[in-house]
C-alpha positions in Angstrom: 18.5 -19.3 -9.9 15.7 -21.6 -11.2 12.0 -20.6 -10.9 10.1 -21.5 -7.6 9.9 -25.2 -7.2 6.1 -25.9 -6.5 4.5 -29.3 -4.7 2.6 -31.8 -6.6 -0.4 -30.3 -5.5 0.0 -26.6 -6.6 0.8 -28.1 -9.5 -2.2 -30.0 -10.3 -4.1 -26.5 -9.2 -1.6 -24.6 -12.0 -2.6 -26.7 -14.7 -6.5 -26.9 -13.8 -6.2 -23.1 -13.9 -4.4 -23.5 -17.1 -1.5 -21.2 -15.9 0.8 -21.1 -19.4 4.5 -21.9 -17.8 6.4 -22.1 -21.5 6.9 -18.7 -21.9 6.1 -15.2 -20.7 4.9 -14.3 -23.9 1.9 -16.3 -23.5 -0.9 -14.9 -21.1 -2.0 -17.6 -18.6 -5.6 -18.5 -19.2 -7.1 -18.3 -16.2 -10.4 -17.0 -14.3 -9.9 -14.4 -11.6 -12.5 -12.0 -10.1 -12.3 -9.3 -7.4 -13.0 -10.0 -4.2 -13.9 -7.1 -1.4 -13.0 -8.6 2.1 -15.5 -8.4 4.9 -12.8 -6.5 6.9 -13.2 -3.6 3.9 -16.9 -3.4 4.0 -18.0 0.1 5.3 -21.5 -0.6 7.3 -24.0 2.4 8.2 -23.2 3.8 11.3 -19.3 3.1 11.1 -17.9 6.6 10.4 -15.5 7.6 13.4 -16.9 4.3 15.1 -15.1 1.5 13.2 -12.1 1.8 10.7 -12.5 -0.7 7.4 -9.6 -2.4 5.7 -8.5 -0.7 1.9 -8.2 -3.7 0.9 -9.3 -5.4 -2.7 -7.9 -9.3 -3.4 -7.7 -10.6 -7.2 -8.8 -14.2 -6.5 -8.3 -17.2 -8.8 -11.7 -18.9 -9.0 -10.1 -22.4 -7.6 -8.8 -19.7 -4.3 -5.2 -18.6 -2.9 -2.3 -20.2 -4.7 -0.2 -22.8 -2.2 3.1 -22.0 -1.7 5.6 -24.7 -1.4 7.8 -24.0 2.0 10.9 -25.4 0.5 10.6 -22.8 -2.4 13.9 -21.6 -3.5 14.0 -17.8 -3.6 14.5 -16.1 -7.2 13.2 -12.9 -6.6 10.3 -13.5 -9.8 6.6 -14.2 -9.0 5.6 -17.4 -8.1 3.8 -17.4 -11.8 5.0 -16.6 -15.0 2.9 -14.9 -17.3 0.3 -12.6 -15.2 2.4 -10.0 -15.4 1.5 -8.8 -11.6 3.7 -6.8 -9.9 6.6 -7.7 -7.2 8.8 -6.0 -5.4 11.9 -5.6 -8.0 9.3 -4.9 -10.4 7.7 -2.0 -8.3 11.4 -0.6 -7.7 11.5 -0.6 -11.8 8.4 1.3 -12.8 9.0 3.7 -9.6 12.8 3.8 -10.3 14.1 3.4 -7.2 16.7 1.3 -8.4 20.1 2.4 -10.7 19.7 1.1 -14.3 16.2 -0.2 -14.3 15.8 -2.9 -16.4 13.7 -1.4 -19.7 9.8 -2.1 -19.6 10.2 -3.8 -16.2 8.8 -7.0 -16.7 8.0 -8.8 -13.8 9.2 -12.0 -15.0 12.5 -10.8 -15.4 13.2 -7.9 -13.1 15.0 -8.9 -9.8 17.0 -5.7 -9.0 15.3 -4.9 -5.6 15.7 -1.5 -3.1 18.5 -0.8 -0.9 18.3 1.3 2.2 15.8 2.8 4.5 17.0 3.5 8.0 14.7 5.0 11.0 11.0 3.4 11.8 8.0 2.3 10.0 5.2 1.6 13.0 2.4 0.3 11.0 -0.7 0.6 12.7 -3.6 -2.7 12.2 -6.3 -4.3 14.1 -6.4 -8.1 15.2 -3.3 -10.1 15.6 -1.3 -12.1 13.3 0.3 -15.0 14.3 2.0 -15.4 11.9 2.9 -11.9 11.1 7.0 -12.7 11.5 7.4 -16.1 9.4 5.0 -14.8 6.6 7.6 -11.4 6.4 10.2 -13.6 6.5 9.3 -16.2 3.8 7.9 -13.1 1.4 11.7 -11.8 2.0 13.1 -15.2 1.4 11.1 -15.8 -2.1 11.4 -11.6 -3.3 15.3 -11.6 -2.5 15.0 -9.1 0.0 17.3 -9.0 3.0 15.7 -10.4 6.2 13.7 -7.6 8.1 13.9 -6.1 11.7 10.1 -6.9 13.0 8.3 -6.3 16.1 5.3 -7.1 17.4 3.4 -5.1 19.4 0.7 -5.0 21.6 -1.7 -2.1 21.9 -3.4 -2.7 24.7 -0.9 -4.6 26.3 -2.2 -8.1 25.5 -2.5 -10.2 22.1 -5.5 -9.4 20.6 -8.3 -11.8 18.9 -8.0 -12.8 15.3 -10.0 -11.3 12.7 -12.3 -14.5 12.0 -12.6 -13.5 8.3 -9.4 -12.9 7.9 -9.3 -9.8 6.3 -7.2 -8.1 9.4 -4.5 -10.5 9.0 -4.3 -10.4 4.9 -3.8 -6.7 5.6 -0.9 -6.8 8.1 0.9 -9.1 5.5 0.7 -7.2 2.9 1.3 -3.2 5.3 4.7 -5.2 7.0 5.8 -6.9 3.2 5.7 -3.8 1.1 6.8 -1.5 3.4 10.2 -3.7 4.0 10.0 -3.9 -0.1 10.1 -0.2 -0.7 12.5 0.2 2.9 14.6 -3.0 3.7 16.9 -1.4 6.1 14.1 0.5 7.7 13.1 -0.9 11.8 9.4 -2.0 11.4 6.8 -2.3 14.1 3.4 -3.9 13.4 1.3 -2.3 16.3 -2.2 -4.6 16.5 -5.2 -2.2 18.1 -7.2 -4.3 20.3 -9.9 -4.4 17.5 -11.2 -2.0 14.8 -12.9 0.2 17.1 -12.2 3.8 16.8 -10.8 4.0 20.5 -8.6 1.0 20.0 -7.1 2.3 16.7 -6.6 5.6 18.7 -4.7 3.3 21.4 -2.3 2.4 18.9 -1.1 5.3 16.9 -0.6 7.1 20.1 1.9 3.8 20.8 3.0 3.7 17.3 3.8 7.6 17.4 6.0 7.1 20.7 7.9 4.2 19.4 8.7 6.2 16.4 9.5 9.1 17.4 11.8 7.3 20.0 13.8 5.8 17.5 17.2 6.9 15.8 16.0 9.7 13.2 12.2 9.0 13.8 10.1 8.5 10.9 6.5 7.2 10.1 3.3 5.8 10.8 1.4 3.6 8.4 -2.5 3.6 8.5 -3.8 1.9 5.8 -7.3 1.5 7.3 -10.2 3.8 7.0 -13.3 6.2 8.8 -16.1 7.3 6.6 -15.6 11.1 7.5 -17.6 12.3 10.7 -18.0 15.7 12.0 -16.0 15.1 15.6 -12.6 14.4 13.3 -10.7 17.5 13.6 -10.9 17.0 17.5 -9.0 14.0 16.3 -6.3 15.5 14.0 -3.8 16.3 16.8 -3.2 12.3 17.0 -0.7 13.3 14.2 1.5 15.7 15.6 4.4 13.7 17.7 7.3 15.9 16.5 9.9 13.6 13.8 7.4 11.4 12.6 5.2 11.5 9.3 1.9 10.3 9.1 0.5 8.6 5.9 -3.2 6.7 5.4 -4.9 5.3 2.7 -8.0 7.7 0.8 -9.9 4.4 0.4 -11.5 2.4 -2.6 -14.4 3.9 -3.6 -15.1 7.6 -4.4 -14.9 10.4 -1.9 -13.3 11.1 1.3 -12.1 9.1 4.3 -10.5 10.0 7.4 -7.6 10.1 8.8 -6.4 10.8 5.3 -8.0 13.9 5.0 -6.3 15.0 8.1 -4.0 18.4 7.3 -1.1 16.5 9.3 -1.1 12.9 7.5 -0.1 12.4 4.2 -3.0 11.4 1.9 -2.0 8.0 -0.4 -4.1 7.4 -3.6 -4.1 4.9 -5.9 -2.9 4.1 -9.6 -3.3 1.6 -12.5 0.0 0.1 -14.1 -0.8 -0.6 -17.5 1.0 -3.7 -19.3 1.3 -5.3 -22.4 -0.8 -8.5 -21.9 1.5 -10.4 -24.0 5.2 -9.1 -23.3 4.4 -7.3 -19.7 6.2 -4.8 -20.8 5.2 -1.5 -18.8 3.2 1.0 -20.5 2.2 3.8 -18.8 0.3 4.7 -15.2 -3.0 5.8 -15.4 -5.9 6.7 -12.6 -7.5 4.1 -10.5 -11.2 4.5 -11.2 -12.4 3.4 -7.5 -9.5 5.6 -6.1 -10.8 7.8 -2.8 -10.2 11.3 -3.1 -11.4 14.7 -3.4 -12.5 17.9 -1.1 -13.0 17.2 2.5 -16.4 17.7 4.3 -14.8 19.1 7.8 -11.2 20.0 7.0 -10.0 22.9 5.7 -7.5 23.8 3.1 -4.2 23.5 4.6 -1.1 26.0 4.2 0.8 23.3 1.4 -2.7 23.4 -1.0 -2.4 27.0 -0.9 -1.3 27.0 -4.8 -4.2 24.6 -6.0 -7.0 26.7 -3.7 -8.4 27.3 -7.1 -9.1 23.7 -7.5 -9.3 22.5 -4.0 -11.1 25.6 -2.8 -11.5 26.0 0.8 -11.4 22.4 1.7 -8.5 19.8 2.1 -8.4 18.1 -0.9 -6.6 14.6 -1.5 -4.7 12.5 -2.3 -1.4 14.5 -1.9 0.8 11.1 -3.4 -0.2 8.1 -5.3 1.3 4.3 -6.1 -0.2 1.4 -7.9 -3.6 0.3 -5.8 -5.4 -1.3 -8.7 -5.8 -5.2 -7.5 -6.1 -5.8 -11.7 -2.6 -4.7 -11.3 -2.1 -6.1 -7.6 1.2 -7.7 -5.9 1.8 -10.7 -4.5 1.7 -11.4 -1.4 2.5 -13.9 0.9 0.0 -14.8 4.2 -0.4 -18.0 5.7 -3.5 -17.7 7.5 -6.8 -18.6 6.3 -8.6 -16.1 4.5 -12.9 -16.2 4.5 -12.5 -20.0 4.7 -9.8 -20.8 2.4 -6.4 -21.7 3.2 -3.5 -19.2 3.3 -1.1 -19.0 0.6 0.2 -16.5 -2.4 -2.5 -13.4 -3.0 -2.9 -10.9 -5.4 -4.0 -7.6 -3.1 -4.4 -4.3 -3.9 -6.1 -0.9 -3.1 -5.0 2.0 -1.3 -3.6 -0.4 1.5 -0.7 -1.1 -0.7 -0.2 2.4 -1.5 -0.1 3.4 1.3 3.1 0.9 3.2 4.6 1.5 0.0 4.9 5.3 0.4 5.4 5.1 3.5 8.6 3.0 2.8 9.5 5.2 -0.1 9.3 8.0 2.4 11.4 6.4 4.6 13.8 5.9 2.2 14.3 9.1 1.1 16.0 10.2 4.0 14.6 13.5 4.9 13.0 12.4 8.2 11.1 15.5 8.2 9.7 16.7 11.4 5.9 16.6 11.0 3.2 15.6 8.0 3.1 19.4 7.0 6.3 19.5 6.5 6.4 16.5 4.1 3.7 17.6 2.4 5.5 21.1 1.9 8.3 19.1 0.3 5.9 17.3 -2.2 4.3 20.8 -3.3 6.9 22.5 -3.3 8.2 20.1 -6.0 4.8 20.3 -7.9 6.1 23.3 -9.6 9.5 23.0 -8.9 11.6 19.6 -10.1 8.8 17.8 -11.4 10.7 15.0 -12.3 10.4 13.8 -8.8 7.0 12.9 -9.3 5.1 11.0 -12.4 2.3 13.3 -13.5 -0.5 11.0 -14.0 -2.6 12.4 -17.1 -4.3 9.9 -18.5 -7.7 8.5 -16.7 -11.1 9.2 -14.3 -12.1 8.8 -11.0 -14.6 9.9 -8.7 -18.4 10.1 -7.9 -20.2 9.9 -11.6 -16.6 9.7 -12.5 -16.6 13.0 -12.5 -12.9 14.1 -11.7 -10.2 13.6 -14.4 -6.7 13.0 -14.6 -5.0 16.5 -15.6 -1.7 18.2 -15.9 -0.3 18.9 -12.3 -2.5 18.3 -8.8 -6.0 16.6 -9.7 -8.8 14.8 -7.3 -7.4 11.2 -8.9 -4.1 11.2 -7.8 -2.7 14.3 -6.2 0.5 15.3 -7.8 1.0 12.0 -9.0 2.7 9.1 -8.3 6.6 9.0 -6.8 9.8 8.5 -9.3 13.0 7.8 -7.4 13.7 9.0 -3.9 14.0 13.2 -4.6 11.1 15.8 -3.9 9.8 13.5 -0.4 
């Protein structure tokens, strides 16, 4: 197939930009900083009062990309040359695809996953109108099959918009990558009222029953974020509805976050892909600097950390799994709504709210459907010292307050016990 068509006007943005379409070899020149959304800024007095987004956009200075509707889908990024990461690309690096193509190049890799069965409830804040025809065109353009979404209500009416934006950025990108890393997986984007604590509450109680009502059960996605507070342990039985897994994002900064220090939700940190610049081949995966993560202020060491107490000590330490979160080695994604006053379009996102849809699908694909958090947890340490191919040990790289925790051979504060390869050990 030929590579997305693009309108006039795109066009005349691509050049401005100086995007470099000749070749993959040749790095786009182009100016891009980081943008933290308004929906991911943690204010004083938040912590077990309102959740933030984990959510960090690599912005073009010129603003979202367009996309052209009539876009024929070829499975490669809308872009050649930046070397940022897509679906089939993701399925490379993580190999959850047979014969992955070598050094997975994003401008050539188009194998994507198959299979996923059960539920994926991801749990957000805000609605998003256009939640459905934004999954649907990110499927269309990525060559993934069409997905089962639906909408739901929390409170049982549609809730505001975000008026930043940020809230509906993040549902795009929760509902796009899980369905990337589980296509065959039933997905249900539960909105909370707002991003009050008791709304959020609201909806993974609804989330949990419409999971664990489904064929198989299987998980809840909360890529949102508390600062910890002292009253969360009274909260921790939120994640106990028997057949359905838990996971939430440890955040984008250093330290701890709740619910993802919770003993019964799966703790997802976040990695760097590294890339040759030139080629995009893949290099190597390394820690995520900003990555949250390490010992818990008000929860204890649960059973599964029982053979890293010596590092962990008495307190639950995280992340237990990590996946690329680094938005300098983002994915694209596709949301139509406007963003902090600019148009909706393509966007570069990462941080731990890609990690965590993304485990959350890889989880689902792997076909356990284990009964409770604990128990996949028990699965992933278990195969910490057992089968360690399941998991890439991460062993190069820093993270923390002072940057004072460092990437080491088997669990560390940066990324747990690593980052997932293929579907065994979860």
């Amino acid at each position: 197939m030929g590579r997305t068509k693009w309108s006039i006007a795109s066009l005349a943005v691509l050049l401005l930009l100086g995007f470099a379409q000749s070749g993959a070899a040749q790095t786009p020149r182009v100016k891009m900083h980081i943008v933290v959304p308004q929906s991911s800024v943690a204010h004083p007095g938040d912590a077990g009062v309102k959740a933030h987004t984990n959510l960090l956009v690599m912005m073009p200075e010129t603003g979202p990309i367009a996309i052209d509707a009539n876009a024929q889908p070829n499975e490669l990024p809308p872009v050649a040359g930046l070397f940022f990461e897509t679906p089939a690309s993701l399925a490379c690096v993580y190999r959850l695809v047979k014969h992955p193509q070598p050094g997975c190049n994003p401008d050539q890799t188009t194998q994507t996953v198959t299979g996923g069965s059960g539920a994926i409830a991801i749990v957000d804040a805000y609605d998003d109108p256009s939640a459905a025809s934004d999954l649907a065109l990110f499927s269309s353009i990525f060559g993934l099959p069409p997905a089962d979404l639906t909408v739901v209500y929390a409170s049982g009416s549609e809730p505001p918009l975000d008026p930043t934006g940020g809230w509906e950025l993040e549902e795009s990108l929760d509902i796009e990558y899980a369905h990337a890393m589980a296509p065959g997986a039933k997905l249900f984007l539960v909105e909370a009222a707002s991003n009050s604590g008791d709304d959020l509450v609201t909806a993974i109680s609804l989330a949990s029953t419409l999971v664990a009502a489904h064929h198989r059960g299987g998980e809840v996605s909360m890529s949102f974020a508390f600062a910890e507070f002292s009253q969360e342990t009274q909260l921790d039985g939120l994640f106990t509805t028997p057949g359905v897994v838990y996971i939430a994002g440890t955040g984008d900064y250093p330290g701890t976050s709740w619910p993802a220090v919770s003993p019964n939700v799966v703790a997802a940190g976040g990695t760097t892909i590294s890339r040759n610049s030139s080629t995009g081949q893949f290099i190597l995966e390394s820690t995520w600097q900003d990555a949250g993560g390490g010992p818990s202020l008000y929860e204890v060491r649960p059973h599964f950390q029982d053979g890293i107490a010596g590092i962990v000590g008495p307190a639950r330490g995280t992340p237990d799994l990590s996946f690329d979160a680094n938005p300098n080695t983002g994915v694209w994604v596709v949301d139509t709504n406007q963003f902090e006053g600019q148009p909706g379009g393509f966007f570069i996102v990462g941080g731990t709210s890609l990690s965590t849809p993304a485990l959350a699908g890889i989880i689902n694909n792997a076909g356990k459907f284990h009964s409770s958090s604990q128990a996949e947890n028990t699965e992933i340490y278990r195969h910490l010292f057992f089968d360690r191919d399941d998991f890439r040990d991460i062993l190069y790289g820093n993270c923390g307050v002072n940057i004072g925790n460092f990437a080491t051979p088997g669990w560390d504060f940066c990324t747990g016990v690593g980052s997932s390869v293929g579907l065994s050990g979860k």
